[in-house]
N, CA, C and O atoms as CSV, one atom per row, in Angstrom:
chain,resi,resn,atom,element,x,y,z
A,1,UNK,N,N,14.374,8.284,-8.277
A,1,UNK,CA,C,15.693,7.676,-8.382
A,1,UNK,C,C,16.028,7.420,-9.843
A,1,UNK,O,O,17.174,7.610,-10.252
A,2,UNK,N,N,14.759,6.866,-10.878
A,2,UNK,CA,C,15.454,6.680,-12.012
A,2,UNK,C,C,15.784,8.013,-12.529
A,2,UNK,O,O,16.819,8.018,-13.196
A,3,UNK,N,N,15.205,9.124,-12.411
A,3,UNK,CA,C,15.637,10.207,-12.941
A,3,UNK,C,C,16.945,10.572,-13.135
A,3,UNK,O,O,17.448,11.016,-14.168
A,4,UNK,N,N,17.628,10.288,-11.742
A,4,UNK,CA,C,18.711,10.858,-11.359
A,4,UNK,C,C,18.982,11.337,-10.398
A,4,UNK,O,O,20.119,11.783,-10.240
A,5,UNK,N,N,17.799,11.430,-9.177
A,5,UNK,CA,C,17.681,11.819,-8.066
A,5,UNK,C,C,17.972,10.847,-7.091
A,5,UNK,O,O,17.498,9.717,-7.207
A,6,UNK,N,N,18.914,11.244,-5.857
A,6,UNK,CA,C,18.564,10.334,-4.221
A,6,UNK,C,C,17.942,10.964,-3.568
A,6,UNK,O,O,17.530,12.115,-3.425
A,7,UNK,N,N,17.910,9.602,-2.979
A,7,UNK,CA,C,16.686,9.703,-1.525
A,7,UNK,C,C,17.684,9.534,-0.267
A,7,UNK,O,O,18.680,8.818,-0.158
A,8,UNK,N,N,17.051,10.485,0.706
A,8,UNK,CA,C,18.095,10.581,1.598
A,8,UNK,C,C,17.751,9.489,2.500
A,8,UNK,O,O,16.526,9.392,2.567
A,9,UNK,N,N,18.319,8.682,3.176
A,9,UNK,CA,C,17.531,7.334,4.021
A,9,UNK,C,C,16.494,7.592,5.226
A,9,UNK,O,O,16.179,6.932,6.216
A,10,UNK,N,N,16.179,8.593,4.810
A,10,UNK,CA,C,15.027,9.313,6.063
A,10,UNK,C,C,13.654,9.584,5.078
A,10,UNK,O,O,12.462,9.752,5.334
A,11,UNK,N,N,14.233,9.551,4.164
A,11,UNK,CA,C,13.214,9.757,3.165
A,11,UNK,C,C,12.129,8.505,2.791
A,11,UNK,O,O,11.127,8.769,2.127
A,12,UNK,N,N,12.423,7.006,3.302
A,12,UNK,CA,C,11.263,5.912,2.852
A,12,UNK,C,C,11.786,5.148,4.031
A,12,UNK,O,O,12.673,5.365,4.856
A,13,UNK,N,N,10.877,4.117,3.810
A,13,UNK,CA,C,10.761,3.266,4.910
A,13,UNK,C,C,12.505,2.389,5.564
A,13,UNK,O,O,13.579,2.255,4.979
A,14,UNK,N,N,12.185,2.082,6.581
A,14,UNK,CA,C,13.464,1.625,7.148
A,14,UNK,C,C,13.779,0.142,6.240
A,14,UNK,O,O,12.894,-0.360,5.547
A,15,UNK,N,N,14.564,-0.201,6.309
A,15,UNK,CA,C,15.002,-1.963,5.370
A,15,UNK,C,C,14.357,-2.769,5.923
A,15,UNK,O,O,14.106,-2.861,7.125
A,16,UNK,N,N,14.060,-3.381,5.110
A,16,UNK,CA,C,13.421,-4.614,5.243
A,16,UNK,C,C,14.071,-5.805,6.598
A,16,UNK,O,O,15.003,-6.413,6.071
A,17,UNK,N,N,13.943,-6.145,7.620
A,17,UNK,CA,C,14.261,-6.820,8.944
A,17,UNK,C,C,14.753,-8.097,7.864
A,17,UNK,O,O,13.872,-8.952,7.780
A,18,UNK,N,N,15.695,-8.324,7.219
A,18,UNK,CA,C,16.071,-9.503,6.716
A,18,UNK,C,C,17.665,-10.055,7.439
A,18,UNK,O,O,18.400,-9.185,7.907
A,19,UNK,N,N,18.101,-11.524,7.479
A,19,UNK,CA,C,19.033,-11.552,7.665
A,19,UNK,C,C,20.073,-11.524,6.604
A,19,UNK,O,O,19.967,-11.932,5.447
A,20,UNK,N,N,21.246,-10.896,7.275
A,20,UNK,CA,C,22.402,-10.732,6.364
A,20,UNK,C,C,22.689,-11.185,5.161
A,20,UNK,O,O,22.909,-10.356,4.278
A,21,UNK,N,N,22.749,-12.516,4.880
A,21,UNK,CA,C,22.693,-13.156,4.228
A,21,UNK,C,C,21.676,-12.919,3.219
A,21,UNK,O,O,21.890,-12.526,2.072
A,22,UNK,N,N,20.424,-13.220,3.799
A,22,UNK,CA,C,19.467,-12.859,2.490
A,22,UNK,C,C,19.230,-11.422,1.749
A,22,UNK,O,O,18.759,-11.428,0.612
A,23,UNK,N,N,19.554,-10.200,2.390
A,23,UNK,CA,C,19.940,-9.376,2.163
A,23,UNK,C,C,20.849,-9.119,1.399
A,23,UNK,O,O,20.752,-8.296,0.488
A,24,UNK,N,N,21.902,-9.810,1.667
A,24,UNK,CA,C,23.037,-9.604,-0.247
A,24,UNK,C,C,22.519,-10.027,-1.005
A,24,UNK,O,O,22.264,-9.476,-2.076
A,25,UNK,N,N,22.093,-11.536,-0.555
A,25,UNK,CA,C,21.306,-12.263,-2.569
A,25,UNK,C,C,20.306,-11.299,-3.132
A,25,UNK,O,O,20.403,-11.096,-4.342
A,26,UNK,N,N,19.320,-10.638,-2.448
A,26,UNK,CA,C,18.968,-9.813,-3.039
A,26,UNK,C,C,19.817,-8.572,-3.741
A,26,UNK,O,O,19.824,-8.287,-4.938
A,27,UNK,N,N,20.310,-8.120,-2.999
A,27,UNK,CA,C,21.610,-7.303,-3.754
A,27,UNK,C,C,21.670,-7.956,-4.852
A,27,UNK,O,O,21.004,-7.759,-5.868
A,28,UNK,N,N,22.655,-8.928,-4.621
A,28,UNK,CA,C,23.460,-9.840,-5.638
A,28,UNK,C,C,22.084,-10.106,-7.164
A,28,UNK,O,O,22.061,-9.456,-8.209
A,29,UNK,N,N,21.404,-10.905,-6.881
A,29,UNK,CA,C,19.771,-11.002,-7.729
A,29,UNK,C,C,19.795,-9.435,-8.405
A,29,UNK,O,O,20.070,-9.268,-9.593
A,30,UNK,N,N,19.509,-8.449,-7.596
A,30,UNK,CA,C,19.529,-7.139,-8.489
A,30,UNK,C,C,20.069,-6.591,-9.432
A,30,UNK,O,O,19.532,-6.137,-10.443
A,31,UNK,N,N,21.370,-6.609,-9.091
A,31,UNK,CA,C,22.584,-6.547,-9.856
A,31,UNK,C,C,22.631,-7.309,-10.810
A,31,UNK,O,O,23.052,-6.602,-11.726
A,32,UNK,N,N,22.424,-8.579,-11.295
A,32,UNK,CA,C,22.708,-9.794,-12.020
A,32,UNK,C,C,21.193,-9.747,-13.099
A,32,UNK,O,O,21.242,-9.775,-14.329
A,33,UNK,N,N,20.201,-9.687,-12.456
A,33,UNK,CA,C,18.668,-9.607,-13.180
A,33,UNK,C,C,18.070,-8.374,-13.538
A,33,UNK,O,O,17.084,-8.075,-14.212
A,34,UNK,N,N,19.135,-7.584,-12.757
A,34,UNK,CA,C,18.308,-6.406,-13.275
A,34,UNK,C,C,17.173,-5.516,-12.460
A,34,UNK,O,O,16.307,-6.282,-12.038
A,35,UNK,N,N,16.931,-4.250,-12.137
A,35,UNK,CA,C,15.922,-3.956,-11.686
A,35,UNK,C,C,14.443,-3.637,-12.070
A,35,UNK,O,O,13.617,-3.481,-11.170
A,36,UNK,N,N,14.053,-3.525,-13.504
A,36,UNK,CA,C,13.289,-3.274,-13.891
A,36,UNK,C,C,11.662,-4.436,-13.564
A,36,UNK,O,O,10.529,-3.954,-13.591
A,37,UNK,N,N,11.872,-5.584,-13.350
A,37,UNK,CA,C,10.844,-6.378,-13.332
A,37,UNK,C,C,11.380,-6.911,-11.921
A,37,UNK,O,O,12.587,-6.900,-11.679
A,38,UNK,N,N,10.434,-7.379,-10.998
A,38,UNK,CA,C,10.659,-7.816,-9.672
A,38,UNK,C,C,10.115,-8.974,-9.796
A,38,UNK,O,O,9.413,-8.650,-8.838
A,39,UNK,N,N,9.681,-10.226,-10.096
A,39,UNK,CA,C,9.313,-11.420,-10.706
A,39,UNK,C,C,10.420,-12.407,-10.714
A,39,UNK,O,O,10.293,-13.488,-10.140
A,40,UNK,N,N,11.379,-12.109,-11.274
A,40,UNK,CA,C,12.374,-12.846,-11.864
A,40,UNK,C,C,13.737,-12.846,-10.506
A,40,UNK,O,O,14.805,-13.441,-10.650
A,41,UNK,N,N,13.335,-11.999,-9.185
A,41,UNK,CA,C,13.952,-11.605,-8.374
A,41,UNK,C,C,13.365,-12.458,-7.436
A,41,UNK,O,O,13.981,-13.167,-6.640
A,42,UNK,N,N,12.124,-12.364,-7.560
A,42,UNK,CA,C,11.336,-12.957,-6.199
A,42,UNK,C,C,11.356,-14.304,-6.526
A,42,UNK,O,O,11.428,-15.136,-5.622
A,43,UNK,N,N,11.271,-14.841,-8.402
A,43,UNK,CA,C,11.488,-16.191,-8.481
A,43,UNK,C,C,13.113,-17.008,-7.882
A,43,UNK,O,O,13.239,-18.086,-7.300
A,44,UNK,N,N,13.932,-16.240,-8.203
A,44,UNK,CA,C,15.532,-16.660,-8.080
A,44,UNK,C,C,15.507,-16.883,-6.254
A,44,UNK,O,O,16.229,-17.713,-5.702
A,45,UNK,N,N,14.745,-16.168,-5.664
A,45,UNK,CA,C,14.979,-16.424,-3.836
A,45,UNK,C,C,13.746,-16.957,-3.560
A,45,UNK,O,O,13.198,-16.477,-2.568
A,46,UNK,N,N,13.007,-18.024,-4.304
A,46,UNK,CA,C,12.144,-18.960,-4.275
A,46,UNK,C,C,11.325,-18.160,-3.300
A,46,UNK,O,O,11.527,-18.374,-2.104
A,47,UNK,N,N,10.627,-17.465,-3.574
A,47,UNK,CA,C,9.603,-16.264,-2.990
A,47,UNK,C,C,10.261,-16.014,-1.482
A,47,UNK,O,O,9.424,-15.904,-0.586
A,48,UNK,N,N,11.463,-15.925,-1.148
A,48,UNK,CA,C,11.269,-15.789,0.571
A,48,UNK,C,C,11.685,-14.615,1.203
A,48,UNK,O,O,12.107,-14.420,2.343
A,49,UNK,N,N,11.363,-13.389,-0.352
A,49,UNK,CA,C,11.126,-12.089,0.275
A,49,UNK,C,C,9.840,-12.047,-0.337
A,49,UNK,O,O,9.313,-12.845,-1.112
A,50,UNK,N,N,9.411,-10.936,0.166
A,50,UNK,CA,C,7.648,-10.137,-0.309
A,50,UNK,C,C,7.811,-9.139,-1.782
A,50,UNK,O,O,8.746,-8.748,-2.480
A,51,UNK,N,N,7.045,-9.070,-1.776
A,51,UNK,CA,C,7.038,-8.222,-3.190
A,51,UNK,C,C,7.412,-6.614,-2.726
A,51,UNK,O,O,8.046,-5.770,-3.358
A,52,UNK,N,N,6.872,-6.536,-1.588
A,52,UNK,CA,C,6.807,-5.314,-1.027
A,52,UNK,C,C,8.072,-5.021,-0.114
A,52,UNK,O,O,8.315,-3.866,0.237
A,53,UNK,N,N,9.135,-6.435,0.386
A,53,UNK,CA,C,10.173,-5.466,0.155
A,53,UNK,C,C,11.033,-5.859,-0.241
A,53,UNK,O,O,12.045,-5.835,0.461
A,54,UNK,N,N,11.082,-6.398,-1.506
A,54,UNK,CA,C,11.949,-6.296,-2.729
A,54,UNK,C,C,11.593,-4.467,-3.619
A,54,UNK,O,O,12.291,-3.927,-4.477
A,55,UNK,N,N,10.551,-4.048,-3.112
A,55,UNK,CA,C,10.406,-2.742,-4.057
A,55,UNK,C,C,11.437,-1.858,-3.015
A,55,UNK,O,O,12.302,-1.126,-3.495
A,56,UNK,N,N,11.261,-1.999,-1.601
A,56,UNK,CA,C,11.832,-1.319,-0.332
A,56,UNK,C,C,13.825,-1.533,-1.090
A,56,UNK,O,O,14.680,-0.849,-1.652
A,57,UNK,N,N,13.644,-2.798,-0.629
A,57,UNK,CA,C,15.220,-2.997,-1.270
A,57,UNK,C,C,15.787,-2.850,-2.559
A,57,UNK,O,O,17.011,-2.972,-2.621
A,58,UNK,N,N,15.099,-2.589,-3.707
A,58,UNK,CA,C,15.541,-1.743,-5.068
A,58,UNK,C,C,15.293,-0.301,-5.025
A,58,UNK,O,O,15.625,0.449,-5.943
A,59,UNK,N,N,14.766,0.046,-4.058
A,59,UNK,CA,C,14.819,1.450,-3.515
A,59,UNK,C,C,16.364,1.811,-3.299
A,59,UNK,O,O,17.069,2.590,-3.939
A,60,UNK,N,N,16.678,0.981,-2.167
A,60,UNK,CA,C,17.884,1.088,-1.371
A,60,UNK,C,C,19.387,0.854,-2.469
A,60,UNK,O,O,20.561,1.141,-2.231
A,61,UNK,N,N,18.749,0.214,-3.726
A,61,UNK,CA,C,20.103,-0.651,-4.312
A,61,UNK,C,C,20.345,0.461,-5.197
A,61,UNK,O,O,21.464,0.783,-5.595
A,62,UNK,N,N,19.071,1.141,-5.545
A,62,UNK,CA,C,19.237,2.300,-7.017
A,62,UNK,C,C,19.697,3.249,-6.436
A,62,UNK,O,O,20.427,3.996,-7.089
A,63,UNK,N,N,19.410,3.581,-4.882
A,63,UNK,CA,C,19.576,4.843,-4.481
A,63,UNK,C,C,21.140,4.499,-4.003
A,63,UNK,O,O,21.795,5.446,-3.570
A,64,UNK,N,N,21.845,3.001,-4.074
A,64,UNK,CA,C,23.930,3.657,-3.586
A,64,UNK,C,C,24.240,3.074,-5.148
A,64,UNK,O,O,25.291,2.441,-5.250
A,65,UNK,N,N,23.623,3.191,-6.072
A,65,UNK,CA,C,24.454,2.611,-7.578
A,65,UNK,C,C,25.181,4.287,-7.641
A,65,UNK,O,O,25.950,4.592,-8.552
């Protein structure tokens, strides 16, 4: 994806089972912090996603920018 390439949504794992809501702030967190470090993402939603799918969901955010 950083290349310049998408992933077609068949291509990695399904989204993360989050509710709606927490699902935009992450959006929103991405957009605002940035994707490069996931730390500063997982700190802002007081850890209450995983590390593992905050990587799932910057998958998903790089692959509709």
């Amino acid at each position: 994806i950083l290349d310049g390439h998408s992933l077609r949504s068949d291509e990695f794992l399904s989204s993360p089972d989050l509710p709606d809501e927490l699902y935009q702030k992450v959006m929103e967190a991405l957009k605002s912090l940035g994707v490069e470090y996931l730390k500063p993402i997982f700190e802002s939603l007081d850890g209450a996603v995983t590390y593992d799918d905050l990587k799932i969901l910057r998958l998903i955010y790089l692959n509709n920018l």
